[in-house]
RODO-2510 file (C-alpha; in nm, 4 decimals, decimal comma):
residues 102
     n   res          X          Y          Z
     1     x    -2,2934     0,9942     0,4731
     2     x    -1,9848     1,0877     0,3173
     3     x    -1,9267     1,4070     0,1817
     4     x    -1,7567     1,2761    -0,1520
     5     x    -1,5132     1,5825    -0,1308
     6     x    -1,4380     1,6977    -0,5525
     7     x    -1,0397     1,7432    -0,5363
     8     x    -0,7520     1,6843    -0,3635
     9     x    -0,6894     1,8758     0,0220
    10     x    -0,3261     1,9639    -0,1424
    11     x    -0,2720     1,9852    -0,4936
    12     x    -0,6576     2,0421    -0,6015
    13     x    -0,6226     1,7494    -0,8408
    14     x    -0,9852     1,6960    -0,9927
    15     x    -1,1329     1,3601    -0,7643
    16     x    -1,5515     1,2987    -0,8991
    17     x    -1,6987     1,0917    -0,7662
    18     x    -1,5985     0,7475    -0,9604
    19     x    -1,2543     0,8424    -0,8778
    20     x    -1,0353     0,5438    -0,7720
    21     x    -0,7530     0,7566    -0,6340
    22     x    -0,8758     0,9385    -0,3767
    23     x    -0,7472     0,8913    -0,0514
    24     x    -0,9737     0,9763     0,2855
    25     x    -0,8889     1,0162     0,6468
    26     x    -1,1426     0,8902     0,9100
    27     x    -1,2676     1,2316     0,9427
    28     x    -1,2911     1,3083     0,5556
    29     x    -0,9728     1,4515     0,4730
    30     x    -0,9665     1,3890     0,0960
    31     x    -0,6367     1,4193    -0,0888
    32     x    -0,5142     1,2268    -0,4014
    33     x    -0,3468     0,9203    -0,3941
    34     x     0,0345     1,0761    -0,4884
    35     x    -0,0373     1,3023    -0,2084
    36     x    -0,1390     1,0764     0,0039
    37     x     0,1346     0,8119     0,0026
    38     x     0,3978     0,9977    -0,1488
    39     x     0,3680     1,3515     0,0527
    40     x     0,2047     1,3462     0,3430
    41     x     0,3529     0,9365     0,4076
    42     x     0,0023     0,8272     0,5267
    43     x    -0,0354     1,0951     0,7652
    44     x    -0,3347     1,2838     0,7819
    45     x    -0,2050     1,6796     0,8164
    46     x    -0,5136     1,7121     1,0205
    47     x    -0,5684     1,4965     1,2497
    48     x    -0,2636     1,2432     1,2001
    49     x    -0,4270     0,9395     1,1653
    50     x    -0,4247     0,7061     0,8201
    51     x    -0,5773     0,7217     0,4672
    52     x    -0,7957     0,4308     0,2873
    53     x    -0,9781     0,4880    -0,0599
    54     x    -1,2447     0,6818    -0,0585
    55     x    -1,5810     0,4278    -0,1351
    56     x    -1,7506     0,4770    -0,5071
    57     x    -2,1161     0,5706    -0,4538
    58     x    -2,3179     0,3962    -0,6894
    59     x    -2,3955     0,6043    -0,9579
    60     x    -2,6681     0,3610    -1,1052
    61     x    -2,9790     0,3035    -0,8663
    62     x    -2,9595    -0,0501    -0,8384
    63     x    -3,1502    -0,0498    -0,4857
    64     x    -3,3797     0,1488    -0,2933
    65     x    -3,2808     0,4778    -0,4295
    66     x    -2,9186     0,5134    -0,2775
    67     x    -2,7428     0,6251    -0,5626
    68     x    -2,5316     0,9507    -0,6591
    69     x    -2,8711     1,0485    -0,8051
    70     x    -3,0153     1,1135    -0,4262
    71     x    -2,6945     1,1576    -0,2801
    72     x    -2,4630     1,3817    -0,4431
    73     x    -2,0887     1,4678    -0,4309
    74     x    -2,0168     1,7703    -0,2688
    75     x    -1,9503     2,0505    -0,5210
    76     x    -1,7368     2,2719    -0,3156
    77     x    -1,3792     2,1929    -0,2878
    78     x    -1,1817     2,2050     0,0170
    79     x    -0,8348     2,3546    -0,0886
    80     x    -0,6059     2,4413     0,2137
    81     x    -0,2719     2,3169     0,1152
    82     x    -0,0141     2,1356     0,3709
    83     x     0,2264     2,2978     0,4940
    84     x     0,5469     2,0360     0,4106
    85     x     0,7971     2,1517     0,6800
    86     x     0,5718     2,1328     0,9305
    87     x     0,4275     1,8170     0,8320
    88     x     0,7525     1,6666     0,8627
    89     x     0,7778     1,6753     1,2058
    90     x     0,3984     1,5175     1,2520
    91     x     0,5963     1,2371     1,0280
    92     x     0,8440     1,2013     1,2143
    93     x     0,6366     1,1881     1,5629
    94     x     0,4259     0,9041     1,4231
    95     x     0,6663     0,7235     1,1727
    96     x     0,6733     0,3917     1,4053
    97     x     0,3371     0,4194     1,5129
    98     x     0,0899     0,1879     1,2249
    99     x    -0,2184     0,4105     1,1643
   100     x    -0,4847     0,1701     1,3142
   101     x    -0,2906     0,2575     1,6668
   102     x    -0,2939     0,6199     1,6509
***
């Protein structure tokens, strides 16, 4: 289940829940949509691959009790801010390489 991380990785940019900007990695890297494409160039810092948006959790129950309700957001953020210079090389490693073949 995902974690539903509460801010941005980078900036600490407020991302609930319902947020339609937030940006995840396959391993649950959350960081804002700016960030995201405009900073890190769709390069995970961590782990190099992609982002996608994050999925909205249901915050009604509409069936069998998988809501936000049951499952919550997490509460604590994760704030460990990239390192820019550094990511540029990452960047520039994987610049011709498309995210679903890294």
């Amino acid at each position: 289940m995902l974690e539903l991380r509460p801010s941005c990785e980078h900036c600490a940019k407020p991302l609930p829940p319902h947020a339609a900007d937030a940006r995840i990695c396959s391993y649950e890297c959350t960081f804002c949509a700016a960030c995201a494409e405009q900073l890190l160039q769709d390069v995970c810092p961590n782990c190099g691959g992609g982002f996608v948006p994050r999925p909205i959790r249901p915050a009604r129950d509409w069936k069998n009790g998988n809501y936000l309700g049951n499952d919550p957001a997490r509460t604590e953020p994760k704030y460990r801010p990239v390192d820019l210079a550094a990511h540029a090389g990452l960047v520039a490693r994987l610049r011709n390489v498309p995210p679903q073949e890294r």
